[in-house]
N, C-alpha and C positions, 0 to 999 in steps of 0.2 A: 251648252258650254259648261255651266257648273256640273250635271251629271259627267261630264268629261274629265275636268279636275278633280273629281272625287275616286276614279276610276285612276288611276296616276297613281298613287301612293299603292295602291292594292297591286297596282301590275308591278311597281318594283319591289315589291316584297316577296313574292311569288318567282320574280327572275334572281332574286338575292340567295333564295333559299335552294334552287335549283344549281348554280353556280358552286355553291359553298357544296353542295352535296356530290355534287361532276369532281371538284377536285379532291377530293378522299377517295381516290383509285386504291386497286391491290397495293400494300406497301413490301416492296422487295423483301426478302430474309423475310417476311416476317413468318415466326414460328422458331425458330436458330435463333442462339446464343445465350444469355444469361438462362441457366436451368431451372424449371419451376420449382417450388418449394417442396424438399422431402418429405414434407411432414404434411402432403397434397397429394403427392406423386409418387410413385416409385421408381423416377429417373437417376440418373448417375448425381453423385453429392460431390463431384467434384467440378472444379471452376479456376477459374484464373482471378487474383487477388487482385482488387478495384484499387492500387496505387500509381499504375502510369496510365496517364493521359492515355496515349491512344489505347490500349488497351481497353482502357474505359470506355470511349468511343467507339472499339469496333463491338464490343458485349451488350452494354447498356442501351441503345438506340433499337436494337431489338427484341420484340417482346414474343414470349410464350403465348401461342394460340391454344388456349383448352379445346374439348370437344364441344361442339355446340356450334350456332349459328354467329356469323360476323354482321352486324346490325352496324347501319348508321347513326350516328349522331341527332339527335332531336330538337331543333330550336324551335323557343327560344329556352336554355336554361342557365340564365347567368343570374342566376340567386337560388337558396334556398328550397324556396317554394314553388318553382319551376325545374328546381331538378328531373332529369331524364333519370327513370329506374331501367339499370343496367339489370340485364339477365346475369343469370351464375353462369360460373364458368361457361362466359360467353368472351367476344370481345366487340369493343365499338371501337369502328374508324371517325374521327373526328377532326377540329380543323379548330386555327386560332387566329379571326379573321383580323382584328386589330390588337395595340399593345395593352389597351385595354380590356380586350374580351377575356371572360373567366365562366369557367364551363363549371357546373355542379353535374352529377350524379349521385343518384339514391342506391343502395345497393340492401337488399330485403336478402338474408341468409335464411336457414330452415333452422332455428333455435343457434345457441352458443356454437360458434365455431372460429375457424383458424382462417385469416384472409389473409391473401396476400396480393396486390395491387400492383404490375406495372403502367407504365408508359412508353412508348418507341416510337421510331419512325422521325421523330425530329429532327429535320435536317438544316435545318435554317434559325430556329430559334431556341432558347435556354426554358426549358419551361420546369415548374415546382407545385407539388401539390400536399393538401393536408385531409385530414382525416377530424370528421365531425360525427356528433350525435345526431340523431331524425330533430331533434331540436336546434339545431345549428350551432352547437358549444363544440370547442375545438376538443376534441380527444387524445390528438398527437402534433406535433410541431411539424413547421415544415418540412416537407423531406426534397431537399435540393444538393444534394448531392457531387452531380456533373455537371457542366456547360454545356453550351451549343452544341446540338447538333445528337446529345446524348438523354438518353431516357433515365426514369425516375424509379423507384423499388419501395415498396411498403411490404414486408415480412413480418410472416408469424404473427399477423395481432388479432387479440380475440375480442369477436365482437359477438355480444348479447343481443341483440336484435337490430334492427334496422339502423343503416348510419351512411353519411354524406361522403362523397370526396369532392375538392375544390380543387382545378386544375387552373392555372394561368403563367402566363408568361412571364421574364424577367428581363429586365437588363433591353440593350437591343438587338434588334432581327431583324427579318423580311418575312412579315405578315403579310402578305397576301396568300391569305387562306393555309398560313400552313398547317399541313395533315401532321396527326399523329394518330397514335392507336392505343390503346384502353385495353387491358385486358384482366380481369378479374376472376380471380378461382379462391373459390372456400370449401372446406372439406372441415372434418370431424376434429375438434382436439387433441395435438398428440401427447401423449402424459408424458413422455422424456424429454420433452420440448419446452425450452422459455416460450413463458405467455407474455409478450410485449401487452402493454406497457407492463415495465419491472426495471425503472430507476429509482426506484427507493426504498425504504424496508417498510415502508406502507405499502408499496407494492409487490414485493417479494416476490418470485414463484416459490411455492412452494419444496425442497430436497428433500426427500424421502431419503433416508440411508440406503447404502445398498442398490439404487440405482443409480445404471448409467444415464445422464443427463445430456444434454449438447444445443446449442444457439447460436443465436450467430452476431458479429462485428458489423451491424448492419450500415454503421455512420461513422466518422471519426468522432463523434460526440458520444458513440453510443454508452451507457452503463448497467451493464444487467447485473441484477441482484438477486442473491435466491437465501432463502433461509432455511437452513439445518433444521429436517423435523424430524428426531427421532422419537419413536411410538414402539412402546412407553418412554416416557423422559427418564432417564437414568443418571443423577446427577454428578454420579461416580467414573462412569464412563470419559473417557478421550475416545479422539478421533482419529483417522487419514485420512487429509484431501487430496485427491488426484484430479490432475489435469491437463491436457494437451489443447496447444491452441491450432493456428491455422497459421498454414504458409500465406508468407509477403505480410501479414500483419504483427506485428509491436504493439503486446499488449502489457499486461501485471494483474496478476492474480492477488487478491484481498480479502482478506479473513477480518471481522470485526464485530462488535456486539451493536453498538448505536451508532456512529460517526465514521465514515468512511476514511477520512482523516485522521483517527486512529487507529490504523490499521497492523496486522502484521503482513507487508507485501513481499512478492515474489516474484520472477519474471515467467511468463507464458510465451514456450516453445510449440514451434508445429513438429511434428512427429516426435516427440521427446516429453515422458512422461514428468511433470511435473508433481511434485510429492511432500506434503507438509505436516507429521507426524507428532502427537501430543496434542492437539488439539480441543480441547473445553474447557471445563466441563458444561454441559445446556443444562439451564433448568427452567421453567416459566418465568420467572423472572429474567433470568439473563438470557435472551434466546441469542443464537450466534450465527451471521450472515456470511456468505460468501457474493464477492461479486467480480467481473471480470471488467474491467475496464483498459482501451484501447490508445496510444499513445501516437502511431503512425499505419495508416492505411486502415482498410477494413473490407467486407468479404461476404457478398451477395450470396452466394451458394455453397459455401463450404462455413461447415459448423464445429467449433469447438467442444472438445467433451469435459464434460464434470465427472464425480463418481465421487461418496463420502462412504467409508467403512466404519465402524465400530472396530478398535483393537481389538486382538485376542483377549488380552489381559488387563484389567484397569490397572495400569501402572500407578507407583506411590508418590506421583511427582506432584509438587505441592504449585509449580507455577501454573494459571492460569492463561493461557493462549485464547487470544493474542497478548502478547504481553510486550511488546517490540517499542513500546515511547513511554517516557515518565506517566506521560494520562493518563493510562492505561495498566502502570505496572501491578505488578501482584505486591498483595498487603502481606507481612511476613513478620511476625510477632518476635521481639527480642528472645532471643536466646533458644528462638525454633528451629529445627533441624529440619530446612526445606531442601528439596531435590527436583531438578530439573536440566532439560535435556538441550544442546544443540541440535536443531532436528533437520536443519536446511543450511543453502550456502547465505550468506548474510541473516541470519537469523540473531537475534539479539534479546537478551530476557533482562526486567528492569524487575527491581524488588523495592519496595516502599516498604521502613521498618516504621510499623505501629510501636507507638504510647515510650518510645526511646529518651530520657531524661539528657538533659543537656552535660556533659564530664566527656569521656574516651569510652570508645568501643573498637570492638576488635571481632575482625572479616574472616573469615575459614573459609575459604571456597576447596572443599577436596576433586580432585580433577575425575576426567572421564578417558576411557583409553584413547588414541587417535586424533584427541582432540587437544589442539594449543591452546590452552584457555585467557584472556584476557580481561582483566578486572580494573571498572571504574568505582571511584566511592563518591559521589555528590551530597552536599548539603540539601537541606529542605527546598530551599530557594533554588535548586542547581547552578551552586558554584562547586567546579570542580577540587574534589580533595584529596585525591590523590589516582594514581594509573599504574596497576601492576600487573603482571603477567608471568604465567610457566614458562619453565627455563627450556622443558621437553614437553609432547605430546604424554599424557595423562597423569601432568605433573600439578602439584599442589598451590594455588595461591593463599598466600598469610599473611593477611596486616596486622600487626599486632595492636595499635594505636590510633587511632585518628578520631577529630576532632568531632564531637558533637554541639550542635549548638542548638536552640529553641527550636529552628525549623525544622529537626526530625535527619534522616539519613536516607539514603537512597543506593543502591548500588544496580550495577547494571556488569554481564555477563556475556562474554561472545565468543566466539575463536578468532584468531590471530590471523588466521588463512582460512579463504573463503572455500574451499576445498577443504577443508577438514570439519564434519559434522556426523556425528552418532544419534539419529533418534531412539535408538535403543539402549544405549548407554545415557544412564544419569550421573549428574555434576549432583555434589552437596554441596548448599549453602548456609552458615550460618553464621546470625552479629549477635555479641557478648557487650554487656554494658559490664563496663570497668569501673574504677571508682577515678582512679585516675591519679589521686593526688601528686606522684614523684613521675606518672607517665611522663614521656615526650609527645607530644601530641602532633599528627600527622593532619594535614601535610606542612611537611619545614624542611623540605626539600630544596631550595632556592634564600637566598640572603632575604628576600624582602617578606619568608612564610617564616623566616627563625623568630620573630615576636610569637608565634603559635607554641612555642616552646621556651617559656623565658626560662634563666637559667640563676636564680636566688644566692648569693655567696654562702656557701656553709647548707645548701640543703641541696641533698642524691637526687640524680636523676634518673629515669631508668629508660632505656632508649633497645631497639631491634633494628637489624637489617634484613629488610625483607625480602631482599633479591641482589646481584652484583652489583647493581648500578643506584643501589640506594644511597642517597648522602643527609645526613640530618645538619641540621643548622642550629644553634641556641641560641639566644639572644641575651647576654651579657650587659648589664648597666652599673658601672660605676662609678659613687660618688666621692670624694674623697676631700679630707679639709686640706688639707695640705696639696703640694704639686704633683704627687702621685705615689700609689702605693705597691710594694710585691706582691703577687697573690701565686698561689701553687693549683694548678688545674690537676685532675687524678681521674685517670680512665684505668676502669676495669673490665676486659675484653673476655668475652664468653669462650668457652671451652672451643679450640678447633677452628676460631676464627679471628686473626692478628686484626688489627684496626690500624688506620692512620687519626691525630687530631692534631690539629692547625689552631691558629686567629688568625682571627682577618678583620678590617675594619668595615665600616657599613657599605661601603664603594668595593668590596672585594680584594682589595689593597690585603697582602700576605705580609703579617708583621712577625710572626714565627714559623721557622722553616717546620715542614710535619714530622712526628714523633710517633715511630712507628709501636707500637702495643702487640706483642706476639699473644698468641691465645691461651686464653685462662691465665694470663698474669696481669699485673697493674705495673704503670708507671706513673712518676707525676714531672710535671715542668713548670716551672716557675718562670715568670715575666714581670716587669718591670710595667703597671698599667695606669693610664694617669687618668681623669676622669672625662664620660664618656659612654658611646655605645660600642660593644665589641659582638664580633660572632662565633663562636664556638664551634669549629667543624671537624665530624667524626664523618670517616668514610670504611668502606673495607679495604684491603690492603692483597687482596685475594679476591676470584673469582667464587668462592666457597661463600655462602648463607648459611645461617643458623637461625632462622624466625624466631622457633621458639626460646632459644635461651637469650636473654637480656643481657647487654654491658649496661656500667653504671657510671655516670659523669658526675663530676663535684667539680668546685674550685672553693680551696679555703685561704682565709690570712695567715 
């Protein structure tokens, strides 16, 4: 009787394993559908983009049979140490008997190579798997991708020697024994090919100039990252990135030196050359990354290409690319005559002026042809101080004035219309430290910025309009012992450009009708003022600017 009970255990393990092994029959399709990796195979690189559902379901649930022998499954191996070593480019039918079962595989390549991993045949449950070292430390994160009933893709990753995969189930299903299939293919390193893992610039692949590159959108999460290595480092040199992405995925293309986050971004089109011109300068110190990151959908077998050039010419342009967020702007010494390009549609360049003494300075942006230029000026702290723009395509922006204060100056550069950009044609920029004293000081565009500009009884002011729509404010304070005094305002209007000047009270309240100033003459007007803040406002009177020539404001007793 005990030799009987002992004999029990042995026969249901033996009908267990025979069971489990009956139901891994031929799995339909298998060998159809999602296309093995190009960079393994020399099959067709194209495929249907992994964003609808069933789409996903009819591709993914099928896997590529390499050449080689179809091998079952080996129990037991749900750890580690009991891993089944998968042949190459072989496949194993296998099964996932409860919600608990989690299968390991060892997979031993012949030196550093390129793997790429499915899963198929899932037809009843969601299953995910990961990728480990022969020591069991995770190498890549889950890859779960699909639901029920759809298969799992590990791409392009290069593994050094021997390493794990961990297959199991998720979510719920119908475990009785259900089959899937395994099929692993590794082949040589392709050099135009991202070497997953490459989400970070510690991981980088490395871009060679000069070639064509291509990877793929392997996850909605995916981020590849490659770093600019040109040999020899020429720290004179710019760049051109080119790139095309892949249909049915929404992606953005990113240029940046350290933080992805500060980046210059772009949008990545399928068939439609994407083009980012002016870009460095590298040096060891600043190396400069590229990376592709995915926003909606993403794309088993078709690849994205990269390609970085060397210009013809090392242009004389002084901005720094990327240069698209204050983080990042280019440093630009007072009174430098810097030059820089719009080279893309939303492209945007920020200038940080070094070692700028707190008083007025004054913006020159000379324009570029085709291009609408628009000009912001921000304080150190970025608060906005003023917003000007050309009036035509390769027209000039002039600030003559605006406020400096302790925090430094900052100014930023764009086009007006995202269709309008020359990477070939260069913008000049340069800030002038003024002294200031009789300036108006910008911005005093609005009743509550005219304290930016106060307006001293008996001492000149000197003031610019720098576009039609410019309006200065002054800010007037008088005290008076008595109930109130006359005082005489006196504007002198620059050569070719009439002016209007008004008061107004601090609420906007018009206490003198406006007095028009024809050009290149003076008037004066007298008011009746009792004590008090008042606003001084000079406009133009004409669609004509004059930046460079000054009117002059006073008010005396």
């Amino acid at each position: 009787m005990i030799t009987t009970f002992r004999f029990i255990p042995l026969l249901l393990l033996v009908l267990f394993c025979c069971c489990k092994s009956d139901a891994v029959g031929p799995i339909e399709g298998a060998g159809a559908g999602v296309s093995p990796d190009p960079a393994l195979h020399s099959e067709s690189n194209s495929g249907t983009a992994q964003t609808n559902p069933a789409t996903e379901n009819e591709t993914s649930s099928q896997v590529h049979v390499p050449p080689g022998s179809v091998t079952n499954e080996t129990e037991p191996n749900d750890n580690p140490q009991s891993a089944m070593t998968v042949p190459v480019n072989a496949a194993i039918e296998a099964a996932i008997g409860s919600p608990k079962d989690t299968d390991w595989f060892r997979i031993v390549p012949g030196g550093r190579s390129q793997l790429r991993a499915e899963i198929g045949g899932t037809e009843t449950i969601d299953l995910e798997f990961s990728l480990y070292d022969d020591s069991g430390s995770k190498l890549w994160r889950k890859i779960d991708n699909f639901g029920t009933g759809s298969g799992e893709t590990i791409t392009n990753y290069v593994v050094e020697g021997p390493c794990l995969l961990k297959v199991k189930p998720k979510g719920k299903g119908t475990y009785q024994n259900a089959p899937y299939r395994l099929s692993v293919v590794t082949g040589p390193v392709d050099a135009t090919l991202e070497e997953e893992p490459n989400g970070s610039t510690l991981k980088a692949t490395p871009l060679p100039i000069g070639e064509t590159f291509s990877g793929y959108v392997n996850n909605k999460d995916d981020l590849d990252v490659f770093r600019i290595q040109p040999e020899p480092v020429n720290p004179e040199a710019r760049y051109v990135i080119e790139a095309e992405g892949v249909d049915g995925v929404r992606a953005s293309l990113l240029v940046f030196r350290a933080n992805p986050k500060d980046s210059t971004k772009t949008h990545l089109q399928a068939d439609k050359t994407c083009r980012l011109s002016g870009v460095g300068p590298i040096t060891e110190a600043q190396p400069l990354y590229v990376a592709v990151q995915p926003h909606e959908g993403f794309h088993l077998s078709s690849r994205y290409q990269l390609k970085v050039t060397e210009a013809n010419a090392a242009p004389t342009a002084t901005e720094l690319e990327p240069n698209d967020a204050l983080s990042i702007a280019t440093e630009l010494d007072t009174d430098e005559a810097g030059q820089g390009s719009i080279g893309w549609a939303l492209d945007e360049d920020w200038y940080r002026v070094k070692t700028i003494p707190p008083g007025v300075a004054r913006v020159d942006v000379t324009g570029t042809s085709d291009v609408t230029l628009q000009v912001r000026v921000y304080s150190g702290d970025h608060q906005l101080l003023g917003e000007f723009a050309s009036t035509s395509p390769g027209g000039d922006v002039i600030i003559p004035s605006v406020t400096v204060g302790t925090s430094g100056l900052t100014v930023r550069i764009n086009s007006q219309k995202p269709e309008e950009f020359r990477p070939d044609r260069y913008y000049g920029v340069r800030v002038s430290w003024r002294d200031g004293g009789g300036e108006e000081r910008e911005p005093n565009d609005s009743l509550t910025s005219a304290k930016n500009s106060p307006l001293d009884i008996g001492i000149r002011r000197m003031g610019h309009i720098g576009h039609p729509k410019d309006v200065d404010h002054f800010e007037l304070r008088v005290q008076t012992q008595e109930k109130g005094e006359i005082l005489t305002i006196r504007l002198h209007a620059p050569p070719q450009l009439p002016l209007l000047v008004t008061v107004l009270k601090q609420d906007g309240e018009e206490i003198l009708n406006p007095t028009q100033v024809p050009g290149d003459e003076e008037r004066t007007v007298t008011h009746y003022f009792e004590s008090g803040v008042y606003v001084i406002q000079v406009r133009p009177a004409s669609d004509v600017t004059t930046p460079e020539s000054p009117y002059s404001l006073s008010v005396l007793r």
